[in-house]
TORTITOR-793876 format. One record per residue (C-alpha): x negated, z, y negated; residue number from 1; chain. Coordinates in steps of 0.5 Angstrom, whole numbers, plus 500, padded with zeros to 3 digits. Each point is the difference from the previous one (the first is absolute). Example, Ala and Ser with C-alpha at 12.3 -4.5 7.8 and 13.67 -1.06 7.14 Angstrom:
BEGIN
     x     z     y   num   chaine
   475   516   509     1        A
   498   498   493     2        A
END
This chain:
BEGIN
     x     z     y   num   chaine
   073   286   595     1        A
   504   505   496     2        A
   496   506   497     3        A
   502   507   502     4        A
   502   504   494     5        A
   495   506   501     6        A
   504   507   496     7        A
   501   501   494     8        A
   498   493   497     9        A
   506   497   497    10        A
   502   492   500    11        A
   505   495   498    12        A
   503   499   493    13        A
   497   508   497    14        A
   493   499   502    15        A
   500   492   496    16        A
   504   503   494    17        A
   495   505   499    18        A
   494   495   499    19        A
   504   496   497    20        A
   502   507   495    21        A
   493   501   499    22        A
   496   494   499    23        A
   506   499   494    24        A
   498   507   498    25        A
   492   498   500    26        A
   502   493   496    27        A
   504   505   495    28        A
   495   505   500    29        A
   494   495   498    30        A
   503   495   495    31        A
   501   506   496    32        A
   492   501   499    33        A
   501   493   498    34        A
   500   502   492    35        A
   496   497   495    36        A
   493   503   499    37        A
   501   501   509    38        A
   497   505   503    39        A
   495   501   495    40        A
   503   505   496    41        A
   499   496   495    42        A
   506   500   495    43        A
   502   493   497    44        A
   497   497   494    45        A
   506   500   495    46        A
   502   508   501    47        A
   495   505   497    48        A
   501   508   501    49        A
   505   504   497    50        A
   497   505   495    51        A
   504   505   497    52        A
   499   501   493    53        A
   504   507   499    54        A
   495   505   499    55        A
   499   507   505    56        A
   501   506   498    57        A
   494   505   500    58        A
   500   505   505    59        A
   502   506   498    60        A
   494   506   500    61        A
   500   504   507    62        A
   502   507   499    63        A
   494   505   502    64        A
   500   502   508    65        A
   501   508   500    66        A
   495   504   503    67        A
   502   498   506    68        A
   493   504   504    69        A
   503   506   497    70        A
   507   500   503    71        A
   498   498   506    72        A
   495   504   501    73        A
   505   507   497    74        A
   504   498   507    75        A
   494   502   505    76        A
   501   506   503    77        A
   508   500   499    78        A
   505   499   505    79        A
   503   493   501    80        A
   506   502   497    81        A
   497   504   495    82        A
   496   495   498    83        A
   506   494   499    84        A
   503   504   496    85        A
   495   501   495    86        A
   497   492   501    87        A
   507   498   499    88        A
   501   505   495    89        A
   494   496   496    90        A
   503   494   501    91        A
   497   498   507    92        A
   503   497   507    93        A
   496   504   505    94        A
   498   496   507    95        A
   497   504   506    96        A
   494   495   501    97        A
   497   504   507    98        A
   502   506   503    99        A
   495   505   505   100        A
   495   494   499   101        A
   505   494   502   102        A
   500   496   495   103        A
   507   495   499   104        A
   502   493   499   105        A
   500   499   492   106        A
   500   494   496   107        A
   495   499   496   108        A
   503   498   493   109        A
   498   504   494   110        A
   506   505   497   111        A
   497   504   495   112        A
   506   505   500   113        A
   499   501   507   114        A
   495   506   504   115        A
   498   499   506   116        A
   500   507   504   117        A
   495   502   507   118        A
   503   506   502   119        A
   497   504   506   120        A
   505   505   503   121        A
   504   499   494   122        A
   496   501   495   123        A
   497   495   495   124        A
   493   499   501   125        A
   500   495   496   126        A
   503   495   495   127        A
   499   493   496   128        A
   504   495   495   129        A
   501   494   505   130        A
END
């Protein structure tokens, strides 16, 4: 009796290559586990770890942030506009963080050259370093 071929199942010479391509890849895949120390982690007994013998430089000192409550607070009361020229003038990006109540998506990576506006119809409301 000969079984029906139902669709979408494929038979003959691919769907047998196939299986034979896989367990070859399972073989490949496992042998390669095989190393010594296993799947311990364990490294073998004749390696030791590599130490570096060269010294690291010290770090150099970190400059003082500037009085970033005492410039982003001078934006508060200021039109957007006005308020990017003058952070910017200082040294700052400017990002709008929430208009008329709706905040934005923002990332949460600090960047301590960068103010954070809240505008309501235009006019910054509020500021932070972010």
């Amino acid at each position: 009796m000969q079984q029906q071929d139902r669709p979408g199942r494929r038979r003959g010479a691919l769907g047998s290559s196939f299986g034979l391509l896989l367990a070859v890849v399972v073989v490949v895949g496992l042998s390669a586990c095989g190393s010594e120390g296993g799947m311990t982690g364990e490294s073998p007994a004749n390696e030791s770890p590599q130490v570096s013998s060269t010294p690291t430089a010290p770090l150099p000192p970190v400059a003082p942030e500037p009085d970033n409550d005492a410039v982003s607070q001078a934006l508060v009361g200021l039109p957007e506009a006005a308020a990017q020229a003058k952070a910017e003038a200082a040294g700052y990006t400017v990002r709008v963080a929430v208009v008329d109540g709706e905040p934005r998506a923002l990332t949460m990576d600090y960047r301590p050259d960068r103010i954070n506006v809240e505008l309501e119809n235009g006019v910054v409301v509020g500021a932070y370093v972010s």
